[in-house]
PABA-21915 format. One record per residue (C-alpha): residue number from 1; x, y, z. Coordinates in nm, 3 decimals, always signed. Layout:
<atoms>
ATOM    nr         x         y         z
ATOM   NUM         X         Y         Z
...
</atoms>
This chain:
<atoms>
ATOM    nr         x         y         z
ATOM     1    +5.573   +10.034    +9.215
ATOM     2    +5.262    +9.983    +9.030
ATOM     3    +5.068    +9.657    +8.966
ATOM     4    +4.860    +9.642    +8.636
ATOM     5    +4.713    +9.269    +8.607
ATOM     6    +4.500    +9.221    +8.998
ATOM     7    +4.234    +8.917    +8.977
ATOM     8    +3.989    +9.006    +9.293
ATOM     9    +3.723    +8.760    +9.351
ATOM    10    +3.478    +8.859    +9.037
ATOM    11    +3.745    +8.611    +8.885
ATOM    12    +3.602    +8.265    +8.957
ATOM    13    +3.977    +8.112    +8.987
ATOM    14    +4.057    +8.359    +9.241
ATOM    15    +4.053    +8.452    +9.632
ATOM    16    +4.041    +8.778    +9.788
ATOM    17    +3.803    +9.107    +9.793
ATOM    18    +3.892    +9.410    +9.634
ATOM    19    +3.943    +9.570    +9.983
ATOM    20    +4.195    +9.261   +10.120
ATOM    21    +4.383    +9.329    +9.807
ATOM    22    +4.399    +9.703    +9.856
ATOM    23    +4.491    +9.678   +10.245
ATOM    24    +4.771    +9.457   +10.084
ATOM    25    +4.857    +9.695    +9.841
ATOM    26    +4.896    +9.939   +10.122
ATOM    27    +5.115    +9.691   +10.338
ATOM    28    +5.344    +9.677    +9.989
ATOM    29    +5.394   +10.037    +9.968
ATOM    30    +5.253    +9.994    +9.617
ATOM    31    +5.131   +10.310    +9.425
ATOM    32    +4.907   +10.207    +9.215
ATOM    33    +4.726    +9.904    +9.081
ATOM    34    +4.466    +9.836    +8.833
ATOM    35    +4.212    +9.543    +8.902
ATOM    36    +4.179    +9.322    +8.583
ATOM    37    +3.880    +9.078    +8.653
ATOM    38    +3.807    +8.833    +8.360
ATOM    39    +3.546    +8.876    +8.152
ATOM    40    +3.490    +8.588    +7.880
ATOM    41    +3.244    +8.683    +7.636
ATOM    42    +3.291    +8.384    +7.412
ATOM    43    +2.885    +8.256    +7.398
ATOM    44    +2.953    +7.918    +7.307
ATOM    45    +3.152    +7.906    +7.653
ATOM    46    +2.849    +8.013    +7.844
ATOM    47    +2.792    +7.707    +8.048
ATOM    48    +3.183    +7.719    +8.182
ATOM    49    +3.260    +8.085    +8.240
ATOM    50    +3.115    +8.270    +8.553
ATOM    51    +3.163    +8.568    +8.732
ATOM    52    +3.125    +8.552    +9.104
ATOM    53    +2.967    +8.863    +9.253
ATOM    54    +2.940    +8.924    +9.580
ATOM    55    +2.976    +8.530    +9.667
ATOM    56    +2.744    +8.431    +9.399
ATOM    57    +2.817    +8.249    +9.080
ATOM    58    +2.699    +8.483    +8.750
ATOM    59    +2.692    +8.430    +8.404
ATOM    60    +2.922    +8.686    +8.215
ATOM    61    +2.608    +8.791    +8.018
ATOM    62    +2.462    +8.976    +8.329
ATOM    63    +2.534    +9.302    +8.443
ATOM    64    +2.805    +9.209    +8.693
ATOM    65    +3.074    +9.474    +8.572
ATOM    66    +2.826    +9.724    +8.764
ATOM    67    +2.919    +9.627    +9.118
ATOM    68    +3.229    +9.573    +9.031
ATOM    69    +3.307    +9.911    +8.937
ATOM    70    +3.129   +10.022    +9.219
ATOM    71    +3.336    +9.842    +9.456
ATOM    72    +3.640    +9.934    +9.325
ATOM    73    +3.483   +10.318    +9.414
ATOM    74    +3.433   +10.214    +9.744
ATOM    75    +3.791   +10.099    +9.786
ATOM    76    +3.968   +10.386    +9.654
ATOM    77    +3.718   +10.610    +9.881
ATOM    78    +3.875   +10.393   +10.169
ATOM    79    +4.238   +10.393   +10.061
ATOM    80    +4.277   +10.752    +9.904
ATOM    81    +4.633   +10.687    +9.931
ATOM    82    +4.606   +10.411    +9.693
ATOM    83    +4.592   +10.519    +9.300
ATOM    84    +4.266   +10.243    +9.205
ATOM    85    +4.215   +10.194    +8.818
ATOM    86    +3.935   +10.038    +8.703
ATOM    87    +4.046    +9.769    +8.450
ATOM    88    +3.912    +9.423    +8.283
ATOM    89    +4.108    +9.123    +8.129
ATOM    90    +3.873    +9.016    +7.839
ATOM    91    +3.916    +8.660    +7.680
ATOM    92    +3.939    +8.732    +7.270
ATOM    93    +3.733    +8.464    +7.043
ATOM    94    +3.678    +8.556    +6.667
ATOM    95    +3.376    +8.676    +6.602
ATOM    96    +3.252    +8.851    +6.897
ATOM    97    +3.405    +9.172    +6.857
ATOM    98    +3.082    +9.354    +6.875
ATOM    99    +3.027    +9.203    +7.225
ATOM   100    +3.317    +9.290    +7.348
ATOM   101    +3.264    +9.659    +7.194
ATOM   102    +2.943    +9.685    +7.311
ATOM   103    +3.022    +9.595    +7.660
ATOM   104    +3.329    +9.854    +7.673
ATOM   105    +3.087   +10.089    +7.569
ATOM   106    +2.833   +10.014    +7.828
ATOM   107    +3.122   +10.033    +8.124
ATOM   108    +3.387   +10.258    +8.141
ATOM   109    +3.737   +10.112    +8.229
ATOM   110    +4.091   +10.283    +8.257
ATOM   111    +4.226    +9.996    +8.130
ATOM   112    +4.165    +9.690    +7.898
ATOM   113    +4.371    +9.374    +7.895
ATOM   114    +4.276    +9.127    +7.558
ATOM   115    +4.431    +8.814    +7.598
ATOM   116    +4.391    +8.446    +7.402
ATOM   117    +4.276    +8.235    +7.652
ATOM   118    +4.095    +7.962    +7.429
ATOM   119    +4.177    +7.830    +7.063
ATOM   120    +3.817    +7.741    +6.919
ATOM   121    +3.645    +7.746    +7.240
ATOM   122    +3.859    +7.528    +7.426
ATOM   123    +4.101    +7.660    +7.690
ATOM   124    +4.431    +7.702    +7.682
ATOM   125    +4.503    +7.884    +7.968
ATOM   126    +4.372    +7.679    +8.231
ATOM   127    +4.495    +7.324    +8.418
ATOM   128    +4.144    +7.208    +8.422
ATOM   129    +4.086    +7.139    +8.050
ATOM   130    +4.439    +6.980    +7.935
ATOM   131    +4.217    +6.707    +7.882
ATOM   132    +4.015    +6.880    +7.664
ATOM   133    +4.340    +7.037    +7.480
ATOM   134    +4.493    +6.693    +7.429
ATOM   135    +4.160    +6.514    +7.263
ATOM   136    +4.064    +6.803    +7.072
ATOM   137    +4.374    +7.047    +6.994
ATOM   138    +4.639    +6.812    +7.023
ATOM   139    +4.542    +6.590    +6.691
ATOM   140    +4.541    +6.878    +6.455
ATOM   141    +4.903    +6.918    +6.513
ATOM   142    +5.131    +7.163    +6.686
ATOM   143    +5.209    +7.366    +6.298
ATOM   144    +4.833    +7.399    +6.325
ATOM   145    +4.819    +7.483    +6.670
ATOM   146    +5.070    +7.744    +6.689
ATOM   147    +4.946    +7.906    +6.336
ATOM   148    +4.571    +7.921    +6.512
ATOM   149    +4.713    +8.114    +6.829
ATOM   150    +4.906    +8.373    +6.593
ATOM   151    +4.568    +8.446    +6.371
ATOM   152    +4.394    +8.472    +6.673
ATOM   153    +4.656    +8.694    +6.848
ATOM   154    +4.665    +8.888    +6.543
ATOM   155    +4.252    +8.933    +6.514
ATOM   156    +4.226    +8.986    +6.862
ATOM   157    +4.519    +9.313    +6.784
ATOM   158    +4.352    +9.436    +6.438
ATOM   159    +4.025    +9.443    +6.597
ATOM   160    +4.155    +9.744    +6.812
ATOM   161    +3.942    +9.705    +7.109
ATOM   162    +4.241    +9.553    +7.389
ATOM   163    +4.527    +9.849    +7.554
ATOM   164    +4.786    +9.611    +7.566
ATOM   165    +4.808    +9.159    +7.527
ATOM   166    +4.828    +9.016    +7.811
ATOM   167    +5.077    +8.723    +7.871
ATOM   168    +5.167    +8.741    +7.491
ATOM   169    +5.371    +8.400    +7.504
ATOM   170    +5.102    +8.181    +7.736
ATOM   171    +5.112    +7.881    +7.504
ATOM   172    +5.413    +7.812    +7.700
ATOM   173    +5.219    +7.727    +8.023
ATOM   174    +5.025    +7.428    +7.917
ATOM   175    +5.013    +7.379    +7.516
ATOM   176    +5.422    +7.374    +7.459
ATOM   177    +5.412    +7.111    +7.702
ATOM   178    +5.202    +6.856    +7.556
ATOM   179    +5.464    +6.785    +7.259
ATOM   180    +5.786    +6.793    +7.504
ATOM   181    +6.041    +6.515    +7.409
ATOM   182    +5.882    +6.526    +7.042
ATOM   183    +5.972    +6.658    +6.726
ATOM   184    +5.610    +6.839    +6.740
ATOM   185    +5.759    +7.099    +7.029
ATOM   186    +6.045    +7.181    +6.703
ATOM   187    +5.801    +7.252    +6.486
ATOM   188    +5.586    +7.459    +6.741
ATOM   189    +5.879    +7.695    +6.794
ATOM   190    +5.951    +7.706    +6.425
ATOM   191    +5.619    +7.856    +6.390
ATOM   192    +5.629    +8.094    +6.653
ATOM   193    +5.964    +8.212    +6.502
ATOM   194    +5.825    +8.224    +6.148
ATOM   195    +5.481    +8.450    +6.293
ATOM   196    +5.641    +8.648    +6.573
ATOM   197    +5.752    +8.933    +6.379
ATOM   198    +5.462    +8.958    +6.165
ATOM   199    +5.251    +8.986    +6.484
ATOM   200    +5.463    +9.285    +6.664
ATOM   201    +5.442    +9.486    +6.365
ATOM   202    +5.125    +9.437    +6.358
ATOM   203    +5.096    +9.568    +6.726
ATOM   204    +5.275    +9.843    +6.672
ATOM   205    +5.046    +9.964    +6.344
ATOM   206    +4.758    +9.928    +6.572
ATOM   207    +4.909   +10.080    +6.876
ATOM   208    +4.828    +9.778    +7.073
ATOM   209    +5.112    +9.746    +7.343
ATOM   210    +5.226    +9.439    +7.545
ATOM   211    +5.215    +9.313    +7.931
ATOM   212    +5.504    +9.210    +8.118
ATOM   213    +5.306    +8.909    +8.349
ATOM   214    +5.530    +8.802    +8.646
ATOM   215    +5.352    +8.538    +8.686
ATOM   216    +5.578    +8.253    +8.534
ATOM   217    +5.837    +8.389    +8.793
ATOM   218    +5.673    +8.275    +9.081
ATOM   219    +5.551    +7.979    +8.925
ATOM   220    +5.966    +7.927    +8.940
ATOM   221    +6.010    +8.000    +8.581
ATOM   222    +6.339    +8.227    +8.449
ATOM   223    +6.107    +8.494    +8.250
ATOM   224    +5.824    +8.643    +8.295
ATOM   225    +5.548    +8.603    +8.002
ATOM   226    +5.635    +8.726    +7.730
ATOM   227    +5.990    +8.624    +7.752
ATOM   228    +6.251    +8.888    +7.778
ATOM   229    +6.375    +8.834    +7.390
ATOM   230    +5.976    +8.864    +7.270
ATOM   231    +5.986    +9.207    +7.478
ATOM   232    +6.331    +9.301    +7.288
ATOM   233    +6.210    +9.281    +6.985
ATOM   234    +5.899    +9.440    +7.031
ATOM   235    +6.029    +9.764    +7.121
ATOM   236    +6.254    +9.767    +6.836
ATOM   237    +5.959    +9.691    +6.612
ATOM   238    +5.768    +9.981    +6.778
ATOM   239    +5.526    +9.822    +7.012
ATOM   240    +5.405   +10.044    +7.280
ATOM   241    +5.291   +10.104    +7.570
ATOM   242    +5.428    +9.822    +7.802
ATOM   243    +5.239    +9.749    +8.118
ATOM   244    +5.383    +9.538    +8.386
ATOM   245    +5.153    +9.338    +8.615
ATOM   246    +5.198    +9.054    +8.880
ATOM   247    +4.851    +8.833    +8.715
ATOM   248    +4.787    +8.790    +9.121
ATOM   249    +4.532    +8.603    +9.212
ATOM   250    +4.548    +8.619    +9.600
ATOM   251    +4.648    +8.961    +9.789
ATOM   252    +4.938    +8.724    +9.900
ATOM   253    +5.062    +8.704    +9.520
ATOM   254    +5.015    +9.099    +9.502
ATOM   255    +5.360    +9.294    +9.350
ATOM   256    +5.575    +8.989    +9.318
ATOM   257    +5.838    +9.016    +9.059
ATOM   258    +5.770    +9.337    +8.972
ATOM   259    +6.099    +9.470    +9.103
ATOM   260    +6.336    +9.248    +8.930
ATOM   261    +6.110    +9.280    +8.613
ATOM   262    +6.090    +9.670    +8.650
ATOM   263    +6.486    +9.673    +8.658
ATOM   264    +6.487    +9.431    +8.349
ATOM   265    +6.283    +9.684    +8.154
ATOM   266    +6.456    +9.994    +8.249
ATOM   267    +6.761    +9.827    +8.124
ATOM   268    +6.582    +9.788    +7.754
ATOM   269    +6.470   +10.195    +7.824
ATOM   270    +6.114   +10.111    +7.881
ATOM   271    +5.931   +10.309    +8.176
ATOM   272    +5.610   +10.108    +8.253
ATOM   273    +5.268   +10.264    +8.141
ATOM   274    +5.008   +10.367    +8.347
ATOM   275    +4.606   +10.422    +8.206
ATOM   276    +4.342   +10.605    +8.316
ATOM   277    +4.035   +10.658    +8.140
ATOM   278    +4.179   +10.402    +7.850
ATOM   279    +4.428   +10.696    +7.774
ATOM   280    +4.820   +10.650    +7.870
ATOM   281    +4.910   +10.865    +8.198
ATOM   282    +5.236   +11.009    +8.255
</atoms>
């Protein structure tokens, strides 16, 4: 089994060295995993986003990704039965493309996760600003709403920089919710149905393939994210690779779901990809 989407503690809202989540890894039997620390380069979100190295707080606009890479070295040196990809799960916000590009040309990864974390700079992804989402998203209107995450989702794919999307269908965590019991959550979905296959074509032109995240499943959700139609009809419209990746954020959240999810996908014909070097692995 092989875990793609790992969140040691460079990620501020997570728990756990890279070495406790390797000795798990080894307890699992798993083969190989790929750590995926954020990275959100998004300047105008300088004074929230932090990575913590080595116990300390750092801005993202440091040179942090260098001792993370090298302790990811040190683990695999330690657990050489372990297959240790270097990886990164970078935050996408229009118009700093040539940050992100100029940081994955200043570190080397195996593998690069772009995901849509924030809808003009203000988090969508996270239970700490719903607030924030419901005095500043929330009044323009879930047809806007839903629109804004497919441009951005489809920017974020045209720009070419990201291996696969990560959690394609997160606006179901926290954003679907605030218009439940509303004719707003109607109109939501009508959009998503209306911009969906525009944006998987658009994947598969730019050879931009998709995550399975387990995550919703042990949040006690039925699919994973994206759900299991989204991932149908991306493989019929092309989109490849697929990775498949528990989004753990504690080595006690390390591998789960993957099973059930690996069986789901092998039942749609689609063998989960491995990276190394930012170049798909047999």
């Amino acid at each position: 089994m092989i875990d793609y989407h790992v969140h040691p503690d460079y990620s501020p809202d997570a728990a756990g060295s890279i070495r406790e989540f390797c000795a798990r890894a080894r307890e699992l039997g798993l083969e190989e995993m790929c750590f995926t620390t954020h990275f959100e380069p998004d300047p105008l979100r300088a004074g929230f986003e932090r990575v913590i190295v080595r116990g300390e707080a750092c801005p993202a606009a440091t040179d942090w990704a260098r001792y993370y890479l090298e302790d990811i070295g040190t683990a695999q040196d330690e657990f050489p039965e372990l297959v240790i990809r270097t990886g990164v799960e970078i935050g996408y916000e229009m118009g700093v493309e040539g940050r992100i590009a100029d940081f994955l040309d200043q570190y080397r990864f195996d593998f690069v996760l772009g995901a849509i974390h924030c809808l003009e700079h203000v988090s969508i992804s996270g239970s700490k600003e719903v607030g924030q989402m419901r005095a500043l998203l929330v009044p323009k209107g879930a047809e806007y709403l839903a629109s804004r995450y497919f441009d951005y989702l489809q920017a974020a794919v045209g720009c070419r920089l990201f291996d696969c999307i990560a959690h394609l269908d997160i606006f179901r965590k926290y954003v679907l919710p605030l218009w439940a019991g509303t004719p707003e959550a109607a109109v939501f979905n009508r959009v998503v149905g209306e911009r969906l296959g525009p944006a998987l074509e658009c994947m598969a032109e730019n050879s931009v393939g998709i995550e399975v995240n387990t995550s919703a499943l042990r949040r006690g959700e039925a699919e994973p994210y994206p759900s299991w139609d989204i991932v149908r009809r991306a493989k019929l419209a092309g989109v490849e690779p697929f990775t498949l990746g528990s989004d753990a954020h504690r080595p006690e959240d390390l591998g789960k779901g993957l099973e059930d999810a690996a069986g789901r996908l092998a039942e749609l014909g689609i063998l989960p990809a491995r990276f190394c070097a930012r170049e798909r692995v047999e």
